[in-house]
Structure formats: C-alpha cells, structure tokens
C-alpha positions as CSV (number, residue, x, y, z in Angstrom):
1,X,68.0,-133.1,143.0
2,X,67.2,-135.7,145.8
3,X,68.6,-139.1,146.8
4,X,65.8,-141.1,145.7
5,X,65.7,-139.2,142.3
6,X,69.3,-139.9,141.6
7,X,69.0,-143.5,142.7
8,X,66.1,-143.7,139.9
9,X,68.4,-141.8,137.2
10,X,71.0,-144.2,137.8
11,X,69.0,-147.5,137.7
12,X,67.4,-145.9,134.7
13,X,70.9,-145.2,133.2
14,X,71.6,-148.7,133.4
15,X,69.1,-150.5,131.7
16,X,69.9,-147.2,128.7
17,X,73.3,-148.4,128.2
18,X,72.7,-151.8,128.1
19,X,72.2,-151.0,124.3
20,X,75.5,-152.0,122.1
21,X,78.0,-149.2,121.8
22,X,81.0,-148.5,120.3
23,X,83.9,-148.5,122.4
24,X,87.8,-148.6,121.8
25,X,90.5,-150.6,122.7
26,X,91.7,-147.4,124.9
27,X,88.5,-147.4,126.9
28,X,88.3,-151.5,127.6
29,X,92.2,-150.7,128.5
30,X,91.5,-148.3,130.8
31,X,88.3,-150.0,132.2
32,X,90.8,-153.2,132.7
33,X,93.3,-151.3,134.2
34,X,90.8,-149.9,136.9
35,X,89.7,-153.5,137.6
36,X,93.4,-154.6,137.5
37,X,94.2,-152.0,140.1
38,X,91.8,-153.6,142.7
39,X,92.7,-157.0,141.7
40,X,96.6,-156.4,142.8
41,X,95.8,-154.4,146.1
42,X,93.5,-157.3,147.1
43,X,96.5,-159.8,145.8
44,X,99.4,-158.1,147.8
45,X,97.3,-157.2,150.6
46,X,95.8,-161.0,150.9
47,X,99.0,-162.9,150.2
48,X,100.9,-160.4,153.2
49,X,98.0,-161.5,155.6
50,X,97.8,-164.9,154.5
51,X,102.2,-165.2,154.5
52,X,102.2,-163.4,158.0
53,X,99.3,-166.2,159.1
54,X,101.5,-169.1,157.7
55,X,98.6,-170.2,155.3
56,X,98.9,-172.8,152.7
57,X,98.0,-171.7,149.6
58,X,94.0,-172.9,149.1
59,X,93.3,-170.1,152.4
60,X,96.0,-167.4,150.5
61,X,94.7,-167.6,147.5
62,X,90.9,-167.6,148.6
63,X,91.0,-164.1,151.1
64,X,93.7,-162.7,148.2
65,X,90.2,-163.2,145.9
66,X,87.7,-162.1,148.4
67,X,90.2,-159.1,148.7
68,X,90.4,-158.3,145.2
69,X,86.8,-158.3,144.8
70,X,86.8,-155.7,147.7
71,X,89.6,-153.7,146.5
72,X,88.0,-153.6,142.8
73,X,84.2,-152.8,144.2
74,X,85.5,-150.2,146.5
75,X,87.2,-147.8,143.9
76,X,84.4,-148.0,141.8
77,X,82.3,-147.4,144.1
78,X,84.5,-144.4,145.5
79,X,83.8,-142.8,142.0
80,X,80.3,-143.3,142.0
81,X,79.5,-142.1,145.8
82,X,81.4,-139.2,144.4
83,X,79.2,-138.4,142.0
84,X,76.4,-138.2,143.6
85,X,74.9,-141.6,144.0
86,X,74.1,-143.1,147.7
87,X,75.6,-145.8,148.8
88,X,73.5,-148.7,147.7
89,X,73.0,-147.3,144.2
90,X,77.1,-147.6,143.8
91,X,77.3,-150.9,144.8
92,X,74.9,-152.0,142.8
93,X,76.3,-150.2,139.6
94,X,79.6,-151.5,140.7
95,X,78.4,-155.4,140.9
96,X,77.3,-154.8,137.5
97,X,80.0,-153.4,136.0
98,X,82.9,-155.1,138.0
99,X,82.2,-158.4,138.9
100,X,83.0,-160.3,135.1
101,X,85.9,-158.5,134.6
102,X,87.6,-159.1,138.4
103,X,86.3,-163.1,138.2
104,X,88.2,-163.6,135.2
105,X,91.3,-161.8,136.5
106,X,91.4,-163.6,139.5
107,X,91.0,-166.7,137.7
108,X,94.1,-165.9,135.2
109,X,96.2,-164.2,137.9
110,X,95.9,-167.0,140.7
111,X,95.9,-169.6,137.6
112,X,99.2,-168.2,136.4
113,X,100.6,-167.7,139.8
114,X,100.0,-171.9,140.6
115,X,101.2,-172.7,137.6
116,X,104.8,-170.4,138.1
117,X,106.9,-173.4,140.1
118,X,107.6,-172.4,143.4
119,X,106.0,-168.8,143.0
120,X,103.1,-169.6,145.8
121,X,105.4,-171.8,148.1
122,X,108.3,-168.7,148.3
123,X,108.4,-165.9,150.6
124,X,107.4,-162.3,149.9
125,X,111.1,-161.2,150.2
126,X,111.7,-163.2,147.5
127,X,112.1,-161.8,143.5
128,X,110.6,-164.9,142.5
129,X,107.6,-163.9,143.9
130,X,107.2,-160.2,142.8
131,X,108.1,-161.3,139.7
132,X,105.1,-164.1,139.3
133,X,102.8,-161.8,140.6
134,X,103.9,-159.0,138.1
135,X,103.9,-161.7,135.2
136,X,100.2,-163.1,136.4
137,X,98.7,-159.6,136.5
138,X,99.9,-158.8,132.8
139,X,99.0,-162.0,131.6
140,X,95.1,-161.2,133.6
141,X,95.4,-157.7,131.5
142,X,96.5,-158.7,128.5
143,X,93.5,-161.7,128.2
144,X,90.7,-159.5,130.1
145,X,91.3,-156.1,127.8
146,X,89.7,-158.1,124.8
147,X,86.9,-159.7,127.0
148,X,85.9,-156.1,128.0
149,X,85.8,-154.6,125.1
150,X,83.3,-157.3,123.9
151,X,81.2,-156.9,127.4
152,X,81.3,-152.8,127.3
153,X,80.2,-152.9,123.2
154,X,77.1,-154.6,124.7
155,X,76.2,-152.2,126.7
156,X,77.3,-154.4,130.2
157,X,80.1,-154.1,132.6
158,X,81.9,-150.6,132.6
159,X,79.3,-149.0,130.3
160,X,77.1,-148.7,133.0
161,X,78.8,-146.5,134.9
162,X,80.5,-144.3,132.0
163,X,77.9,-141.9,132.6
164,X,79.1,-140.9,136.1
165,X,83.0,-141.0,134.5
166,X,83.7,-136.8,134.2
C-alpha cells in the first residue's frame, strides 16, 4: 500500500468513526491518561525552563501550555507515524483527537496550580511544589476522564485514532 492510499484510508477512517460508539470508562481512562502524560512532560519540562529563566508566572505557565500541547501531539503522533501514516496525516488525526482533551487539562491543572497558595511562587526543590503539581494533574484526570468518555461515545477525539491502536 502507498503513502497517498493510506493518507486517504485514514481521513476516511475519521469521518467513519465519527458515528456514536460505545466506549468504557477503561478506554476514556486510558485515552486520558495518554493525554495526561503529555500534559505533565510539557508542565515539568516548561516550569524547569521557565524557573531556570526566572519567569513570572503569566510566561511559565504559557510555554508550560505550549509544551504540553507538544508533548501530548508528539506521542500521539509517534503511534500513528508508526503505523503507517506519513507525517501530516498524524498530525492531523492527532489535532483531532488531542486537542479538547489537553485544553481542558491545561485549564484544570494550571487553574488548580494558581489557586494552591504559594505553589507557582516556590522553587522546584520545594515539596510544595511537586505536591501541587501532582494534586493539579489528578484533579485534570479525574474531571477530563468523564469529558472523554462523552467526546469518544461521539465518535470525536480518541475514536479517531482507535483504529491505528494494535
């Protein structure tokens, strides 16, 4: 099978599943969990630059997002490239299936994370800080598991790239 057939199969795949399916609290968990995982390596990764930068926290928190985004793109889109797809057909499939769930992560995490007193003003050394992060990211889970459960029963976010899932 060519590129250009699989890029065709795959944009064909996702206008397929964006039927309503039925999908279990395991799967959205798992599908929250993959987003969550990019969330955090963008979070740690942005808050060291940000720390060893001396930003405030309005320039942390916004390249700790932009990260997160990047993070959470980039191992979908590791999975897809890996099966098969080109480049540009795994971003696109990973913009579709990604980009709710890791907005309202980020919201909840870097929400919970201002509202924590002191958490963004302390150092990385500093338990407070692990600890807020760790809290934010479970309280992000925890609200975001529900939300895609509801988006991948329609047919939208992580449904489209179940097929490519072995």
């Amino acid at each position: 099978m060519t590129g250009r057939c699989r890029n065709t199969s795959a944009e064909d795949r996702t206008h397929q599943d964006a039927q309503p399916v039925r999908v279990t609290w395991g799967t959205a968990a798992s599908a929250t969990l993959h987003c969550l995982t990019g969330c955090a390596i963008g979070e740690v990764l942005g808050m060291v630059i940000a720390t060893a930068l001396g930003w405030h926290n309005l320039p942390s928190i916004l390249l700790a997002v932009a990260l997160a985004f990047v993070f959470g793109y980039a191992l979908t889109m590791r999975g897809l490239i890996r099966a098969g797809l080109t480049w540009r057909s795994a971003l696109r499939l990973a913009l579709a299936a990604d980009t709710v769930s890791i907005l309202i992560m980020e919201i909840i995490d870097n929400g919970v994370m201002l509202i924590v007193p002191g958490a963004m003003d302390t150092g990385l050394a500093t338990l407070l800080f692990w600890s807020a992060l760790a809290f934010s990211l479970l309280v992000a889970f925890v609200i975001t598991t529900p939300i895609n459960k509801w988006i991948i029963g329609r047919g939208k976010g992580h449904a489209v790239i179940h097929a490519y899932h072995h």
